[in-house]
C-alpha positions as CSV (number, residue, x, y, z in Angstrom):
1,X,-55.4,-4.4,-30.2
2,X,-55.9,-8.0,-30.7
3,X,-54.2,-8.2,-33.8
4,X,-51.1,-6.7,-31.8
5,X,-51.7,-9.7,-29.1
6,X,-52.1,-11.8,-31.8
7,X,-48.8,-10.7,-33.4
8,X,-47.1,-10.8,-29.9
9,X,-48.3,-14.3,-29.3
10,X,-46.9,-15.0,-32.1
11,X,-44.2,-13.5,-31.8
12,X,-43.1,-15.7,-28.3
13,X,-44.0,-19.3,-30.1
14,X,-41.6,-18.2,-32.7
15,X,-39.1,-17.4,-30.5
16,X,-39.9,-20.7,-28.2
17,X,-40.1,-23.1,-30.7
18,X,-36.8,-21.7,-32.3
19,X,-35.5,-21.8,-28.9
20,X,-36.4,-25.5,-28.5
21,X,-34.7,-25.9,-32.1
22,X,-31.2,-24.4,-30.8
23,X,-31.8,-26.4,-28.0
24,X,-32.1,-29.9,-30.2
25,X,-29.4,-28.7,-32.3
26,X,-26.7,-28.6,-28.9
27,X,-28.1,-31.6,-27.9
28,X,-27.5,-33.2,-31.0
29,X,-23.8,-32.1,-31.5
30,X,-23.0,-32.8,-27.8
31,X,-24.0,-36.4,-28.5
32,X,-22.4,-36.4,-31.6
33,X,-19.3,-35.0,-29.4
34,X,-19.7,-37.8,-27.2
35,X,-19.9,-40.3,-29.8
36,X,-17.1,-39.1,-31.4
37,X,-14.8,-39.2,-28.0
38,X,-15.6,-42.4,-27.2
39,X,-14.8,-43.8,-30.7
40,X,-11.5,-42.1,-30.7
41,X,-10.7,-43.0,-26.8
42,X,-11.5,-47.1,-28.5
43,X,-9.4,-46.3,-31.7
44,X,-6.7,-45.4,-29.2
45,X,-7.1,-48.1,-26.8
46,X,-6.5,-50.8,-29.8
47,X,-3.6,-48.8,-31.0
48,X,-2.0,-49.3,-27.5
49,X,-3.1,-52.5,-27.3
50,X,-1.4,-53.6,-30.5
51,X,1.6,-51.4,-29.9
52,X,1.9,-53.2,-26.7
53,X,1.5,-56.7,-28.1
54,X,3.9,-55.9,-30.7
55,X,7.1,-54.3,-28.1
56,X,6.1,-57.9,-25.9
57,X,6.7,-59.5,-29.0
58,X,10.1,-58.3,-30.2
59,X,11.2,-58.5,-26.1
60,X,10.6,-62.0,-26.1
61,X,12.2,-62.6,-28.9
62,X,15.2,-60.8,-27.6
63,X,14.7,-63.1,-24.7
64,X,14.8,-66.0,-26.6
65,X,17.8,-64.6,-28.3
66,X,19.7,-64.3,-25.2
67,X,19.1,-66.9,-23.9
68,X,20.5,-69.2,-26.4
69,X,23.7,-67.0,-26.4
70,X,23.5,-67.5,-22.6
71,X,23.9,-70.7,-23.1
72,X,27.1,-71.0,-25.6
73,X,28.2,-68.3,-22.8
74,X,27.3,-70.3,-20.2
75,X,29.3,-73.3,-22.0
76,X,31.9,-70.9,-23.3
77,X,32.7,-69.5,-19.2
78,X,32.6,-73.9,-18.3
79,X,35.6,-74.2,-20.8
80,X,37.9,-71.3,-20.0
81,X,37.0,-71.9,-16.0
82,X,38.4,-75.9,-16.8
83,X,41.1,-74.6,-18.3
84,X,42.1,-72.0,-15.4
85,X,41.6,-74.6,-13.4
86,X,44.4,-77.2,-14.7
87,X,46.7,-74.4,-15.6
88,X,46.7,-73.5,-11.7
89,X,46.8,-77.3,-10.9
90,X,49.9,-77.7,-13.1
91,X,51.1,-74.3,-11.7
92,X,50.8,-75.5,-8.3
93,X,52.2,-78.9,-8.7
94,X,55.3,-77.3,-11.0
95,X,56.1,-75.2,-7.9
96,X,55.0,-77.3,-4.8
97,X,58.3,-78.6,-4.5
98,X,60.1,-75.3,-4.4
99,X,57.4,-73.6,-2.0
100,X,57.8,-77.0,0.3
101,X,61.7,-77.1,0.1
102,X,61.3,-72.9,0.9
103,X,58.5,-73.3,3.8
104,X,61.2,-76.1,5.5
105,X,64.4,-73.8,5.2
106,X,62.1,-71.1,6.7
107,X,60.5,-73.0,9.8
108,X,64.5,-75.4,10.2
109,X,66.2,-72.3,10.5
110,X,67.2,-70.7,13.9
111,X,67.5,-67.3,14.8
112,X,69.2,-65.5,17.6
């Protein structure tokens, strides 16, 4: 009988100590899990931070870009508002006459 304790006490440190060797082997590929999660959640976190820095870049320059056509706009919208503006001064002082002449018949004339 005490080679059959023997052989059961054997038995249950095999099966502990290959217990505590499943148990390293989880721990060891949850870590490497882990590991692994946090270097892809960096990885990603540069690639954002690059894509970002690269869409900032190409608004600015589309900033800059419009900017310098707002200002040949800006000088562009000057010129044609000058010019509006002496067309309707000639306009006006082409026809200020006619509308003065017209706003005197209207106001000498008497009605019954």
């Amino acid at each position: 009988m005490a080679s059959a304790s023997n052989r059961g006490q054997g038995g249950i440190q095999q099966l502990l100590a290959a217990e505590q060797d499943a148990q390293h082997i989880v721990n060891a590929a949850r870590n490497a899990k882990l590991a692994r999660l946090k270097q892809a959640k960096e990885e990603a976190e540069k690639e954002i931070a690059e894509y970002r820095a690269q869409v900032e870049r190409e608004f600015q320059k589309k900033v800059a870009a419009s900017s310098g056509d707002s200002g040949a706009n800006v000088k562009r919208l000057e010129i044609e508002t000058e010019q509006k503006i002496s067309q309707l001064l000639s306009e006006g002082s082409r026809i200020s006459d006619d509308v003065v002449q017209m706003l005197l018949k209207h106001v000498t004339t008497v009605r019954n």
